[in-house]
C-alpha positions as protocol buffer text, in pm:
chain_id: "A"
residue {
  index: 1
  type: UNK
  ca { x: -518 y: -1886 z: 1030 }
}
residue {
  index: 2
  type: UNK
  ca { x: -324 y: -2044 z: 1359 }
}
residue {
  index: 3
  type: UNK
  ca { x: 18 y: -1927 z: 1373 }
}
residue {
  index: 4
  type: UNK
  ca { x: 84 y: -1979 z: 985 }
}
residue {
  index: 5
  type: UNK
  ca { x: 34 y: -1733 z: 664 }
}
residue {
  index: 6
  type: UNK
  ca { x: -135 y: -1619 z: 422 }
}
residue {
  index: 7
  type: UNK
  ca { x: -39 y: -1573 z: 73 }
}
residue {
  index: 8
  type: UNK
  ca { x: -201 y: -1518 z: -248 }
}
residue {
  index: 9
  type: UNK
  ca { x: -497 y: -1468 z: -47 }
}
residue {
  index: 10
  type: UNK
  ca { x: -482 y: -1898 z: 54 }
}
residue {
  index: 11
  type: UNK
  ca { x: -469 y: -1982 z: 395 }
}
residue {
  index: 12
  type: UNK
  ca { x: -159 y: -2196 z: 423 }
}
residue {
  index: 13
  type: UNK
  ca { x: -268 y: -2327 z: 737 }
}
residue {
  index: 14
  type: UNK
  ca { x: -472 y: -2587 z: 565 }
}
residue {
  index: 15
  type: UNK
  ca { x: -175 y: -2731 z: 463 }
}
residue {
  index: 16
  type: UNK
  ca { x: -16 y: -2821 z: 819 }
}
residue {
  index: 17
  type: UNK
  ca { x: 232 y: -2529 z: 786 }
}
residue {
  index: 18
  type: UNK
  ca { x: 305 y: -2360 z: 1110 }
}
residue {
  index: 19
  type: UNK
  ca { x: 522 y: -2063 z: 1175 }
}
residue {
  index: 20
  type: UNK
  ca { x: 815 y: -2121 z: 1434 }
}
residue {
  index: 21
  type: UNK
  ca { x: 1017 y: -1797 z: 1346 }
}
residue {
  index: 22
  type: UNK
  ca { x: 942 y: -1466 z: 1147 }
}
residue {
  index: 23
  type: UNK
  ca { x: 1142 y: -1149 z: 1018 }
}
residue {
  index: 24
  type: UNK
  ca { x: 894 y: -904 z: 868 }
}
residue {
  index: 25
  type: UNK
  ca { x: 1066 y: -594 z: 1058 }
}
residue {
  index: 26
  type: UNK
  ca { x: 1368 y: -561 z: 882 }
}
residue {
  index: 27
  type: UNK
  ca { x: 1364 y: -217 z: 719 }
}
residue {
  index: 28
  type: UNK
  ca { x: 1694 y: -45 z: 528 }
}
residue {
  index: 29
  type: UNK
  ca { x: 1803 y: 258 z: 343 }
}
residue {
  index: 30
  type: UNK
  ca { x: 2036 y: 339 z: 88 }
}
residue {
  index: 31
  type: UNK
  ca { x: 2206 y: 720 z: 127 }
}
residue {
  index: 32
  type: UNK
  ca { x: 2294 y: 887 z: -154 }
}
residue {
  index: 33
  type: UNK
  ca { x: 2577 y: 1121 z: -53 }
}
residue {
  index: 34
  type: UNK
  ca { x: 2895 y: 1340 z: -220 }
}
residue {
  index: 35
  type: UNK
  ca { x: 3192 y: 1374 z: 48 }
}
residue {
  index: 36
  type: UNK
  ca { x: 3394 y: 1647 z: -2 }
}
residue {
  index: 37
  type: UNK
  ca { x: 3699 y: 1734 z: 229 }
}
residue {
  index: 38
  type: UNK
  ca { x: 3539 y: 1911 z: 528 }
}
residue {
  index: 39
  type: UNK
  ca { x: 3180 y: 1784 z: 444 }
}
residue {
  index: 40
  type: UNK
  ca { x: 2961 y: 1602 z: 280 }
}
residue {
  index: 41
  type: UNK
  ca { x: 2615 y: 1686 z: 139 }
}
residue {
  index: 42
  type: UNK
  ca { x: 2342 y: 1392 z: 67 }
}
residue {
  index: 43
  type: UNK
  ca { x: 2120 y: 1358 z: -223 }
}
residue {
  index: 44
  type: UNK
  ca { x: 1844 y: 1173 z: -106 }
}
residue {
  index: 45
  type: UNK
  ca { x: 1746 y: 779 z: -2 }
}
residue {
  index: 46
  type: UNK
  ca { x: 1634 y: 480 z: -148 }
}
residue {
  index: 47
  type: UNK
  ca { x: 1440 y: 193 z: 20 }
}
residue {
  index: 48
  type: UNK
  ca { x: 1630 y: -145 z: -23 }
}
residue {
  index: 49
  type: UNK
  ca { x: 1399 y: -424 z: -92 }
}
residue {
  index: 50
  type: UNK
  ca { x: 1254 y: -602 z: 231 }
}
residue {
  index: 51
  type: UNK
  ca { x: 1347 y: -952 z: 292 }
}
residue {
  index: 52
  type: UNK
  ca { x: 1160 y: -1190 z: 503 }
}
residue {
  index: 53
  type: UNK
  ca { x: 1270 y: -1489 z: 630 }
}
residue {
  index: 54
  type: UNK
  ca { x: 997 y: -1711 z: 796 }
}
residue {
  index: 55
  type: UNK
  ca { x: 1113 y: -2100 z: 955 }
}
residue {
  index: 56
  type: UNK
  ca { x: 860 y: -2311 z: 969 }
}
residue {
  index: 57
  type: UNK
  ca { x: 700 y: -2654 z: 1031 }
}
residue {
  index: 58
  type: UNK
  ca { x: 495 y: -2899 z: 849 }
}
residue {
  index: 59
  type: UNK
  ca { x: 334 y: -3198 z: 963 }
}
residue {
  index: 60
  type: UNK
  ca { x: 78 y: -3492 z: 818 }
}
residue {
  index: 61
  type: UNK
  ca { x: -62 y: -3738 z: 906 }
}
residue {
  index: 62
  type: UNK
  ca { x: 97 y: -3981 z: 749 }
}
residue {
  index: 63
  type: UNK
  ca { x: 412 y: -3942 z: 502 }
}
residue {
  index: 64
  type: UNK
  ca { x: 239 y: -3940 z: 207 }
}
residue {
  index: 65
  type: UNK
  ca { x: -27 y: -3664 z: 348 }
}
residue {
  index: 66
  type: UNK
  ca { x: 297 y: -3483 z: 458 }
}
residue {
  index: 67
  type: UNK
  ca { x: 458 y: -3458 z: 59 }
}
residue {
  index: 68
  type: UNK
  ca { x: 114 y: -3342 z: 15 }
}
residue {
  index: 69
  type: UNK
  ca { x: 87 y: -3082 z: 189 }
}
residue {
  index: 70
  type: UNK
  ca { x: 479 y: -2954 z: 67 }
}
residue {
  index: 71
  type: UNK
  ca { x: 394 y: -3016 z: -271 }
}
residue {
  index: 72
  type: UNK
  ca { x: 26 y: -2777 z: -216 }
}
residue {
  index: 73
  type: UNK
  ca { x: 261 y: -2527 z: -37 }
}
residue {
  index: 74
  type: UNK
  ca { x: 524 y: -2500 z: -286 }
}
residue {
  index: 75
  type: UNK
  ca { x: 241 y: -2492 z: -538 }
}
residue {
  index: 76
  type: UNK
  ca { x: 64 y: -2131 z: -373 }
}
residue {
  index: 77
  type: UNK
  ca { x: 417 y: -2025 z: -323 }
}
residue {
  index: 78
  type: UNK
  ca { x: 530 y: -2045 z: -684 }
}
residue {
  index: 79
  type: UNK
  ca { x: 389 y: -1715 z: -842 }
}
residue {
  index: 80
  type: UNK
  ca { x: 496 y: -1531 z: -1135 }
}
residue {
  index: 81
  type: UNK
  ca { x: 400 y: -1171 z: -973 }
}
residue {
  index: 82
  type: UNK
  ca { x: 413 y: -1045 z: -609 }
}
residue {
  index: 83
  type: UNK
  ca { x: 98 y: -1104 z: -435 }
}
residue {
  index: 84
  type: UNK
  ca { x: 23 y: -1020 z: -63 }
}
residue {
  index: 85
  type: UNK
  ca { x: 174 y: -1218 z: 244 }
}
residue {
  index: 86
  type: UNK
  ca { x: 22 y: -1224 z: 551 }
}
residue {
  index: 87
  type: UNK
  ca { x: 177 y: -1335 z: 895 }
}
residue {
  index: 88
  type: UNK
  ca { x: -54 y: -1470 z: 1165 }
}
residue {
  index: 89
  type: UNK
  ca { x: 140 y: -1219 z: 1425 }
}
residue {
  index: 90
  type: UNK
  ca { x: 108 y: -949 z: 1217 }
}
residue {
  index: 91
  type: UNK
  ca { x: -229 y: -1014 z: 1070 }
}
residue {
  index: 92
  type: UNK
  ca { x: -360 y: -656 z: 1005 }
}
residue {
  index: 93
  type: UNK
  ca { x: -89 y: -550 z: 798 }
}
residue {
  index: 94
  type: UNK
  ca { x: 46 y: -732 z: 399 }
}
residue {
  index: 95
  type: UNK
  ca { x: 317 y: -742 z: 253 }
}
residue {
  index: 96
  type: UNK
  ca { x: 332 y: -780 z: -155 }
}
residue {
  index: 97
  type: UNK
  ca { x: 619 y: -1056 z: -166 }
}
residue {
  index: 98
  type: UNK
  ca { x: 763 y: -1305 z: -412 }
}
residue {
  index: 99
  type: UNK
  ca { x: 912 y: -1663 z: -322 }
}
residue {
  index: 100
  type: UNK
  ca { x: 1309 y: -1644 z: -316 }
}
residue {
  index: 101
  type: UNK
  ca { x: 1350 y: -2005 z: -187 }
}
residue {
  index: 102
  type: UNK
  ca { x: 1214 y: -2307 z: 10 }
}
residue {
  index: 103
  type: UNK
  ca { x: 1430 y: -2508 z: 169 }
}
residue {
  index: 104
  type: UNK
  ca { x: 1442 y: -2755 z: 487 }
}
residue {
  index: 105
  type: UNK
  ca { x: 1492 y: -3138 z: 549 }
}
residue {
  index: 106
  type: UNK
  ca { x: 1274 y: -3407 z: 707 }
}
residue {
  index: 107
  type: UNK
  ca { x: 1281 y: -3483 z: 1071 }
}
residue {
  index: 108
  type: UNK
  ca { x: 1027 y: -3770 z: 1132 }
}
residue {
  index: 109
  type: UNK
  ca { x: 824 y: -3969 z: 873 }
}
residue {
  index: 110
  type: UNK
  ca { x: 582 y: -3682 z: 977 }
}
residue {
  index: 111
  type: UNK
  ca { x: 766 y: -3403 z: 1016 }
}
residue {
  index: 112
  type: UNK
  ca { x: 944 y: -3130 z: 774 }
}
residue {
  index: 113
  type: UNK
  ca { x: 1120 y: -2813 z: 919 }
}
residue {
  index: 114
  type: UNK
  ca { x: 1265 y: -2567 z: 710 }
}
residue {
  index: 115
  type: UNK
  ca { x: 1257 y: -2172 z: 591 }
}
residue {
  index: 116
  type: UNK
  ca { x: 1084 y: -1947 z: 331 }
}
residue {
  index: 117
  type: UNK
  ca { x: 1260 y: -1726 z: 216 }
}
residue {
  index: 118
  type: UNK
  ca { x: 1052 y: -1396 z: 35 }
}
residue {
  index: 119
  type: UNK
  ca { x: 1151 y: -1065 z: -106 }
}
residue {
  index: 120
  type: UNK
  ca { x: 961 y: -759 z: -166 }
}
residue {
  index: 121
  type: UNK
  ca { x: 1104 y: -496 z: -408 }
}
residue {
  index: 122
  type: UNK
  ca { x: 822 y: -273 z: -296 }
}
residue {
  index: 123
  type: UNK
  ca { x: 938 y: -295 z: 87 }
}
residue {
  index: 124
  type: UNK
  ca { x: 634 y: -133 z: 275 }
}
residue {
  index: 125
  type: UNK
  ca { x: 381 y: -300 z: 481 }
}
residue {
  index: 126
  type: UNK
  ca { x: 8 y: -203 z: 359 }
}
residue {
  index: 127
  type: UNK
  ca { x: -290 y: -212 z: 609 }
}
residue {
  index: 128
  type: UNK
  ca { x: -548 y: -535 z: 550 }
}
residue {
  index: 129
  type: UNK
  ca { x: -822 y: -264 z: 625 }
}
residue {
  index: 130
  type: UNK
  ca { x: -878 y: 22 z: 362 }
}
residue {
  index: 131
  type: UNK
  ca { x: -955 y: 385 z: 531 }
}
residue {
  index: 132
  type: UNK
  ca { x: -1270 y: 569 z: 365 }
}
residue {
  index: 133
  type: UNK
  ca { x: -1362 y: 946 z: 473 }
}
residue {
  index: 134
  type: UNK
  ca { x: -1612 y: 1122 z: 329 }
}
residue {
  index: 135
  type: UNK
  ca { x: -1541 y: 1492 z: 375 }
}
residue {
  index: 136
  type: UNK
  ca { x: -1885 y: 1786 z: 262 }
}
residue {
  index: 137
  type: UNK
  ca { x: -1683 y: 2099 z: 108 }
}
residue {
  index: 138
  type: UNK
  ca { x: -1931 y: 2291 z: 265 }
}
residue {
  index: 139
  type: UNK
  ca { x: -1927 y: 2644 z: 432 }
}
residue {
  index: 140
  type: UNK
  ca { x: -1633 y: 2794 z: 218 }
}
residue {
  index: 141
  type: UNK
  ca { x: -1400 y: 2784 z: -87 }
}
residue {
  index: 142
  type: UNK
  ca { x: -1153 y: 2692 z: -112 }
}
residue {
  index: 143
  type: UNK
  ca { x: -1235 y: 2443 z: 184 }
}
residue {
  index: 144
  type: UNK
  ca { x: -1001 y: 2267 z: 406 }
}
residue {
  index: 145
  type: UNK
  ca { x: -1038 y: 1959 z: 601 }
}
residue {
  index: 146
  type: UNK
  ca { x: -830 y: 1734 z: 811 }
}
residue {
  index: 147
  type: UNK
  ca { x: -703 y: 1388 z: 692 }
}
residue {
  index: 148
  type: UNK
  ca { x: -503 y: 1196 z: 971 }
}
residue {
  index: 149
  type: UNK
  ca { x: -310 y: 920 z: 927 }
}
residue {
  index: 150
  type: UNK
  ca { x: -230 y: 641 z: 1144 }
}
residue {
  index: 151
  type: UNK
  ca { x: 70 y: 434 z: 972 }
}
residue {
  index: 152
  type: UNK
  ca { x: 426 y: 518 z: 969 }
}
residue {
  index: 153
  type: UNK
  ca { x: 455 y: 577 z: 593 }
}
residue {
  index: 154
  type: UNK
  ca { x: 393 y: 748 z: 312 }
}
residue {
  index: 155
  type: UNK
  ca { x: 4 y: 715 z: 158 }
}
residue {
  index: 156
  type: UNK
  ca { x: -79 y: 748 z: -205 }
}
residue {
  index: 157
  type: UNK
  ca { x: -479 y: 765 z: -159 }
}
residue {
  index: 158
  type: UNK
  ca { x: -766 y: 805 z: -440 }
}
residue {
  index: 159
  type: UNK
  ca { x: -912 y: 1137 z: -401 }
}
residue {
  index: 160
  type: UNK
  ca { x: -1304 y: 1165 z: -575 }
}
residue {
  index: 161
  type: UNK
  ca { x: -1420 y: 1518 z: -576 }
}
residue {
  index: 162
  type: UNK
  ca { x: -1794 y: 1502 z: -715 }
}
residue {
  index: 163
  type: UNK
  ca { x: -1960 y: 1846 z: -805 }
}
residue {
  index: 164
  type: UNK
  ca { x: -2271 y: 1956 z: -625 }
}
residue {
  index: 165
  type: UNK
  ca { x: -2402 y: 2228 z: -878 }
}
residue {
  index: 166
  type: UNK
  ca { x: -2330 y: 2361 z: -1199 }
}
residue {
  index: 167
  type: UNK
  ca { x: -1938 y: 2434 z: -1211 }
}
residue {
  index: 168
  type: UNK
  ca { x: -1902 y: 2536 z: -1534 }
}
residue {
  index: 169
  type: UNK
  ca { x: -1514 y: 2588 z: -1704 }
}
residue {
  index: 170
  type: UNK
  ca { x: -1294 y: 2598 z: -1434 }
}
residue {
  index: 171
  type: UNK
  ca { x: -941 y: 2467 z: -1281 }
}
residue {
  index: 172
  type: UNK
  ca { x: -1037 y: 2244 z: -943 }
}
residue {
  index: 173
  type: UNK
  ca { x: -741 y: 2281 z: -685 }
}
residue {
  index: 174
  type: UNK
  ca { x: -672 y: 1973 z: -487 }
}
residue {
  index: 175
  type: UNK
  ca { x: -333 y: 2093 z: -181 }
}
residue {
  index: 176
  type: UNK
  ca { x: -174 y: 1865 z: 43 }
}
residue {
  index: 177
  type: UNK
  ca { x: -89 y: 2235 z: 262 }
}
residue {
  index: 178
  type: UNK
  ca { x: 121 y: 1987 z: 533 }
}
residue {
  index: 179
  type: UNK
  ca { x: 320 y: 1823 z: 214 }
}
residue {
  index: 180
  type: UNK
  ca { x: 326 y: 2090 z: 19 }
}
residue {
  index: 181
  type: UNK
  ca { x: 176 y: 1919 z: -305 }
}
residue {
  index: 182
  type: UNK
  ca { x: -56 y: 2056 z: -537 }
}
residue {
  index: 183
  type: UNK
  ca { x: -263 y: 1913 z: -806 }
}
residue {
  index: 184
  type: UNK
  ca { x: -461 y: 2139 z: -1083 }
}
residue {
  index: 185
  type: UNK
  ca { x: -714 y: 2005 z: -1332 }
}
residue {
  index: 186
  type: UNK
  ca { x: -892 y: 2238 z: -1598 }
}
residue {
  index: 187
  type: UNK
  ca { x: -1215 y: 2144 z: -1779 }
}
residue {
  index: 188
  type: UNK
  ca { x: -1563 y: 2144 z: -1755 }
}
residue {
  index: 189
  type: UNK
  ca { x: -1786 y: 2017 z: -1435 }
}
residue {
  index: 190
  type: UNK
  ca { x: -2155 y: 2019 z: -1409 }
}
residue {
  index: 191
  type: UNK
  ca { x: -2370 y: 1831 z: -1134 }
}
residue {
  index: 192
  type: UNK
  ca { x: -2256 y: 1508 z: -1005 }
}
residue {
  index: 193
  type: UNK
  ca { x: -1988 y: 1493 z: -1232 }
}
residue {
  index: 194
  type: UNK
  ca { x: -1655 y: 1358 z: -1040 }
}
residue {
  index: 195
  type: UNK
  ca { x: -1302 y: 1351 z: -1041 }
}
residue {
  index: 196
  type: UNK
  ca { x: -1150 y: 1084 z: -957 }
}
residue {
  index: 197
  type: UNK
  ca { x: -739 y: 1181 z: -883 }
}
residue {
  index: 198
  type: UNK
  ca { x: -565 y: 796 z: -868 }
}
residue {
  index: 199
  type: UNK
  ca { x: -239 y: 904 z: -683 }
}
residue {
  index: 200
  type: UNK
  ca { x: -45 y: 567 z: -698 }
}
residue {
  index: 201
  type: UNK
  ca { x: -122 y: 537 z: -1074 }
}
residue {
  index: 202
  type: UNK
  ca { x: -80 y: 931 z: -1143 }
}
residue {
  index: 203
  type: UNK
  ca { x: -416 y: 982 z: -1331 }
}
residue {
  index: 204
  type: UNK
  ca { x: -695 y: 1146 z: -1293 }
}
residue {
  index: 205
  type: UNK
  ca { x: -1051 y: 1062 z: -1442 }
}
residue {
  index: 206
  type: UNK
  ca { x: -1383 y: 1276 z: -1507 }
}
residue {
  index: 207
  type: UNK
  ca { x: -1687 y: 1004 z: -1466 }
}
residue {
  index: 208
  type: UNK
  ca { x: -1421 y: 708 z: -1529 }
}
residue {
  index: 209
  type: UNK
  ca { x: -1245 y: 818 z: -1805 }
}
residue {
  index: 210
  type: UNK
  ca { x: -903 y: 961 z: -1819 }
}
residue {
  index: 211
  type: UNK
  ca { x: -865 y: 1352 z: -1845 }
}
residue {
  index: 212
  type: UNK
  ca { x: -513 y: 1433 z: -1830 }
}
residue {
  index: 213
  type: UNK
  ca { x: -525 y: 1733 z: -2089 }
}
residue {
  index: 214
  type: UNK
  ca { x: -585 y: 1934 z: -1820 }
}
residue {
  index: 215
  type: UNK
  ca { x: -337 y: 1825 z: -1549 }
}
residue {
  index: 216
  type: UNK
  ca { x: -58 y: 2031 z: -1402 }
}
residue {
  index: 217
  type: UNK
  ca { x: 144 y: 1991 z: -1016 }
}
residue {
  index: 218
  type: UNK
  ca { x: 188 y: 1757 z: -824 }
}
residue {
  index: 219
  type: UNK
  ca { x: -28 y: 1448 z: -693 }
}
residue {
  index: 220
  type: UNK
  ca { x: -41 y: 1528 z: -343 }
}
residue {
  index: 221
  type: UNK
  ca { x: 76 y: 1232 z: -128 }
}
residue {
  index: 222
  type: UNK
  ca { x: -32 y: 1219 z: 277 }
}
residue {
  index: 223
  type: UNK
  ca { x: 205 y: 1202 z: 526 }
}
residue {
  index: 224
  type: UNK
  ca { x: 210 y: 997 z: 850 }
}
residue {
  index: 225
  type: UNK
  ca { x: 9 y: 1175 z: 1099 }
}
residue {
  index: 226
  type: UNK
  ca { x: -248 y: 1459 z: 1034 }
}
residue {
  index: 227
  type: UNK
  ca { x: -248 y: 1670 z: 702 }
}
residue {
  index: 228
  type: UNK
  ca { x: -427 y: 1958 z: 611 }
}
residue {
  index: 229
  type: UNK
  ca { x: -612 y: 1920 z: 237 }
}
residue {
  index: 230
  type: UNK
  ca { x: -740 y: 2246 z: 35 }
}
residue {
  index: 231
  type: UNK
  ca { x: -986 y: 2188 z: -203 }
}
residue {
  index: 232
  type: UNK
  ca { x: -1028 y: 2482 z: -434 }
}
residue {
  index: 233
  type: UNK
  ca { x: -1327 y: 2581 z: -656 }
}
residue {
  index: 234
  type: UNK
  ca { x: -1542 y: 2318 z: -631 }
}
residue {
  index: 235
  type: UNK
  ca { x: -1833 y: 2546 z: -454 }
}
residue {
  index: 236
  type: UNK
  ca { x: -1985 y: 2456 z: -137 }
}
residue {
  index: 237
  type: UNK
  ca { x: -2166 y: 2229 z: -228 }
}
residue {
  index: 238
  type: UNK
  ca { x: -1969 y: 1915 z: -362 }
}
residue {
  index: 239
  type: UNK
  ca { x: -1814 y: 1626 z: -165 }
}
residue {
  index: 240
  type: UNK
  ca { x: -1423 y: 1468 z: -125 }
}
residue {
  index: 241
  type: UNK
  ca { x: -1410 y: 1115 z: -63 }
}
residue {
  index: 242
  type: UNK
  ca { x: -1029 y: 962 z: 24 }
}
residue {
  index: 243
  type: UNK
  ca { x: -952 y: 619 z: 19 }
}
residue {
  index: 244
  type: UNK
  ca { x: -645 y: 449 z: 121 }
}
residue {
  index: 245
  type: UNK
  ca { x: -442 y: 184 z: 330 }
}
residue {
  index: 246
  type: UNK
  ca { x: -209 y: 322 z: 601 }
}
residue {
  index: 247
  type: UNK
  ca { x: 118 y: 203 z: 529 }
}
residue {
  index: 248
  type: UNK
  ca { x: 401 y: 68 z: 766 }
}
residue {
  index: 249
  type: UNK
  ca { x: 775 y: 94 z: 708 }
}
């Protein structure tokens, strides 16, 4: 891309669209609070939805090459579902965003300026580049390593705990210790056999297929920063792998 977006995963570039202003930073809360005479006591927040307003230009090389391109562009932009935005000058982060409005005028034969207007309901900005740590549970159980973070938001990651030997019945521990979020799963693991704890979908899977029978806690979440994860009763001898994409508020 040159100083234009992404969406959908299609370089609007292609189409002569160019990027002259951005707001992707906007970021808002809602508090949830009960005010009583002397004081007042909050409930909690909610995230508004992010809007983003980008201006742009479009060119062509000749007036009919320029309603092509708007017509292409207004094509892409015209999903059904969110899909992922991308800004140039922001271009290792996305953005799951739906069209609100286009809207602009001509200013040569050549020339169209206007603004897109987008909205994301889900208002956090995800990382173009998934994180993957492999982590032995070697040396003790339980077992605790060290996942750190680099975003500024919350991370629902995919946890897969395979089993190195012969487990037998038993209830596999998986602790966020930092969050203070614990997930327990009861059944039956033998070699190689692996769990596979989905934390954005809440389910968990032995060998790809659901197994939520067994499932009790929380699905532990990781926090901006470093956080200390417990993995209990899987031996010494299996494996956690943790995937994810830092987030950005």
């Amino acid at each position: 891309m040159a100083n234009s977006i992404s969406f959908d995963d299609i370089n609007l570039s292609a189409y002569d669209l160019v990027v002259t202003t951005s707001e992707a930073n906007i970021f808002e809360q809602i508090v949830s609070f009960v005010q009583l005479k002397d004081r007042g006591y909050s409930s909690g927040i909610k995230r508004r939805p992010k809007p983003v307003s980008i201006g742009i230009s479009v060119t062509g090389t000749t007036r009919a090459n320029l309603d092509s391109n708007l017509d292409n562009i207004k094509r892409i932009l015209s999903t059904e579902t969110d899909s992922k935005l991308i800004l140039d000058i922001l271009s290792t982060r996305y953005y799951m965003a739906r069209l609100e409005s286009f809207n602009g005028q001509y200013r040569a034969a050549t020339l169209f300026t206007g603004s897109i207007e987008f909205i994301c309901v889900d208002p956090i900005g995800y990382s173009t580049t998934p994180t993957e740590s492999n982590h032995p549970l070697t040396g003790s159980d339980p077992k605790t390593v060290i996942e750190t973070t680099t975003g500024t938001g919350y991370v629902n990651p995919v946890y897969v705990l395979t089993a190195g030997a012969v487990l037998g019945a038993i209830t596999v521990k998986l602790e966020n210790v930092t969050t203070d979020e614990e997930l327990q799963w009861t059944g039956t693991l033998t070699t190689a056999d692996y769990l596979t704890i989905d934390v954005a979908n809440w389910l968990v899977s032995k060998n790809g297929t659901a197994s939520m029978s067994g499932v009790t806690g929380q699905f532990p979440r990781l926090k901006p920063g470093a956080n200390s994860i417990k993995v209990s009763n899987m031996a010494v001898t299996g494996v956690m792998d943790i995937t994810y994409e830092n987030t950005y508020l």
